[in-house]
Every structure is written in C-alpha cells, then in structure tokens.
C-alpha positions as CSV (number, residue, x, y, z in Angstrom):
1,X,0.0,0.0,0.0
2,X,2.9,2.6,0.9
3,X,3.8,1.9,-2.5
4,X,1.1,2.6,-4.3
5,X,0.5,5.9,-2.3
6,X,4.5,6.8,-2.9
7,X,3.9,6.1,-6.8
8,X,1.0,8.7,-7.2
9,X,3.0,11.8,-6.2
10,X,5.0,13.6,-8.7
11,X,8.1,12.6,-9.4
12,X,10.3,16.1,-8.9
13,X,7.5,16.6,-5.5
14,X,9.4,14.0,-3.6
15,X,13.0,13.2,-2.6
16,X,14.8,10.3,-4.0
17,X,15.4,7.5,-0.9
18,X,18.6,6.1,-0.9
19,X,19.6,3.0,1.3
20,X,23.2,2.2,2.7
21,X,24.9,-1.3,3.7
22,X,27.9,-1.3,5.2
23,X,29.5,-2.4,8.4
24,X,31.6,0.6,9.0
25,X,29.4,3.5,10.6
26,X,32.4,6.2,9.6
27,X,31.6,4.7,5.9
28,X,27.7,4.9,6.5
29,X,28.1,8.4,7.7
30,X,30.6,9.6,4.8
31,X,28.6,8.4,2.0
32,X,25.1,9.8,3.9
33,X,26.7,13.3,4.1
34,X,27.7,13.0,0.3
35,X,24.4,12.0,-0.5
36,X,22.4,14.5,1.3
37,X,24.6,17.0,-0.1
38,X,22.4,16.6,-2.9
39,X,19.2,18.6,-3.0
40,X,16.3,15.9,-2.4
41,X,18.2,13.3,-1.7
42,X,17.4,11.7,1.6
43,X,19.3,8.4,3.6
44,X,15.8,6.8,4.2
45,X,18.1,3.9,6.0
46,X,21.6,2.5,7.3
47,X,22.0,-1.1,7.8
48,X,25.0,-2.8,9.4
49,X,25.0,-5.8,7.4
50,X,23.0,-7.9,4.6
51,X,20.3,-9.0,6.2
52,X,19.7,-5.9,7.9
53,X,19.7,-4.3,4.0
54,X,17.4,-6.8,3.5
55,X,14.7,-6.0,6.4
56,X,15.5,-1.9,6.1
57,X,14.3,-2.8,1.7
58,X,11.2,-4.4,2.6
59,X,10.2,-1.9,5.0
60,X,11.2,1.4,3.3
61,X,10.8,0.9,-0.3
62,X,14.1,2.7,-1.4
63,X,14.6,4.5,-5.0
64,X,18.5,3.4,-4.6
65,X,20.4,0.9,-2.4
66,X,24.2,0.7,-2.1
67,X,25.8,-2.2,-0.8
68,X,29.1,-3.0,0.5
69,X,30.5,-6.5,-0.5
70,X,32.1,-7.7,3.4
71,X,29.6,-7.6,6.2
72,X,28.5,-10.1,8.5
73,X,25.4,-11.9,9.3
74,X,24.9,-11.9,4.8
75,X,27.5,-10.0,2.5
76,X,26.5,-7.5,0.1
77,X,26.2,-10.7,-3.0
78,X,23.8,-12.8,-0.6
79,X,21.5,-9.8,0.1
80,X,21.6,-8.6,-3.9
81,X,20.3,-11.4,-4.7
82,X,17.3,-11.6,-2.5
83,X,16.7,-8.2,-3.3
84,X,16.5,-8.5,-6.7
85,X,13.5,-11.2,-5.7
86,X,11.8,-8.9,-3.2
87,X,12.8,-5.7,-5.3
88,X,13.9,-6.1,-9.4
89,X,13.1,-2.2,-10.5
90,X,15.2,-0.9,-7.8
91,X,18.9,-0.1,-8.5
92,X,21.6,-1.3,-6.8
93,X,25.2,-0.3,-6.7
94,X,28.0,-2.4,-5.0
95,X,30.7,0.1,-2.8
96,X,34.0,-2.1,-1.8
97,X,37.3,-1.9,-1.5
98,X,37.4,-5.3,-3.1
99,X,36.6,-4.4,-7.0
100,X,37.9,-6.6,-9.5
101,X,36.0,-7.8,-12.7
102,X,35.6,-11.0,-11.4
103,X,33.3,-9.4,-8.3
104,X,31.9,-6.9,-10.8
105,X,30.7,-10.3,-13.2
106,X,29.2,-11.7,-9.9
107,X,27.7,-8.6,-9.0
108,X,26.0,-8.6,-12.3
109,X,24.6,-11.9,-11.7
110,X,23.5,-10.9,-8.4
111,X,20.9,-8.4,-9.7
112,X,23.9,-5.2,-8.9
113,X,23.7,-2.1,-11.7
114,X,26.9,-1.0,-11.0
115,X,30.4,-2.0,-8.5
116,X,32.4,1.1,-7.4
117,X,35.8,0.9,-5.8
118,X,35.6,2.9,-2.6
119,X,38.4,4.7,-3.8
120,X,36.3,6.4,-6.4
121,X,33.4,6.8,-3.9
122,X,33.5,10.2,-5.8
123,X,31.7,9.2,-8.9
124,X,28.9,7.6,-6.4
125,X,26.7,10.8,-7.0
126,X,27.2,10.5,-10.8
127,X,26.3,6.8,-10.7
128,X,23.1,7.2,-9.1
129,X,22.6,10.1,-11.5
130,X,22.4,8.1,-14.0
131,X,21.0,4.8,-12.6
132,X,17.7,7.2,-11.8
133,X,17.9,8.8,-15.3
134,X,18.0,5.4,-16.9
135,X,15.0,3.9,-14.0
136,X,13.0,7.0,-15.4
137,X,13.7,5.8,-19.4
C-alpha cells in the first residue's frame, strides 16, 4: 500500500530514498553526508549488514540501495540477490574496496547495476545520477 500511495505523487515533488549497507558507521556516515549534499536526496536507512539491507528494503521501499560486498550476518552478494527477488526495478550499486571484474561479473549476476571501488566513492553521485535517469527511461 505505501507503495502505491509513494507512486502517485509527482516525481520532482518527492525526494529520491537512498539506502546504505555497510558495516563501518564512519563509511555509512561519509557516504550519507555526500548523499544528502544533494538537494532531495534523503538516507531513508543505514544497515550494518545484509540482512539488515534486507529487512530496512522491505520496509522502506528505497529508490537506490548501495551495498558494501564484506559484512557479517549476509555479504552485500547474498543480500543482492534476494533483493533482486523482493525488489527487481530498484537499482543497486555495490561500494568495496574489493573491485575486481571477477566481483563486478558476480555482481552482475547478483541483480547489482553497477560496482564502485571505494576509492572512487567520488563518482557515487554520478552513478546514481544516471542509474535514476535510466529507471525513469
């Protein structure tokens, strides 16, 4: 039902909800204060690890959810692809400081739009950019 009620306001009227996996809270709060940087953007959630990703997608219905790829309890692979189950239309980018194409292949698989090194954490605003131009397409 929140769903259905979210869909019918205007696209530009609301904020874009953005969740974040990862089992560092300095990490969760760097990328949140880069995100909200952004005018209507909004962290709807932070979860520690994948199953918490999990719980926090079925509950708030985000627009965007990044993922680290190490976390406990469910890494960021396990909890893609149950979220691509629970969730297909909404994009998901991968954060880690483990890229390599071989993860970025898997990722793939997994249901994940895009894997970013968190060294270029800088070109996270441009990926969801686009990822929410090409949702809207």
């Amino acid at each position: 039902m929140a769903l259905a009620a979210r869909a019918q306001i205007p696209e530009k009227a609301r904020s874009v909800r953005i969740l974040i996996a990862d089992d560092s809270p300095f990490v969760r709060k760097s990328i949140r204060t880069l995100l909200e940087s952004n005018p209507g953007w909004e962290v709807c959630g932070e979860a520690a690890n994948g199953q918490e990703a999990l719980d926090h997608a079925m509950k708030l219905s985000p627009d965007i959810i990044i993922l680290d790829l190490v976390m406990p309890v469910m890494d960021g692979l396990q909890a893609a692809r149950k979220m691509a189950v629970i969730a297909p239309r909404t994009p998901t980018v991968m954060l880690t400081m483990h890229y390599s194409s071989q993860l970025a292949s898997e990722a793939s698989e997994a249901g994940i739009q895009t894997v970013l090194s968190k060294t270029e954490s800088h070109t996270l605003v441009s990926t969801i950019e686009n990822l929410l131009r090409n949702r809207r397409n």
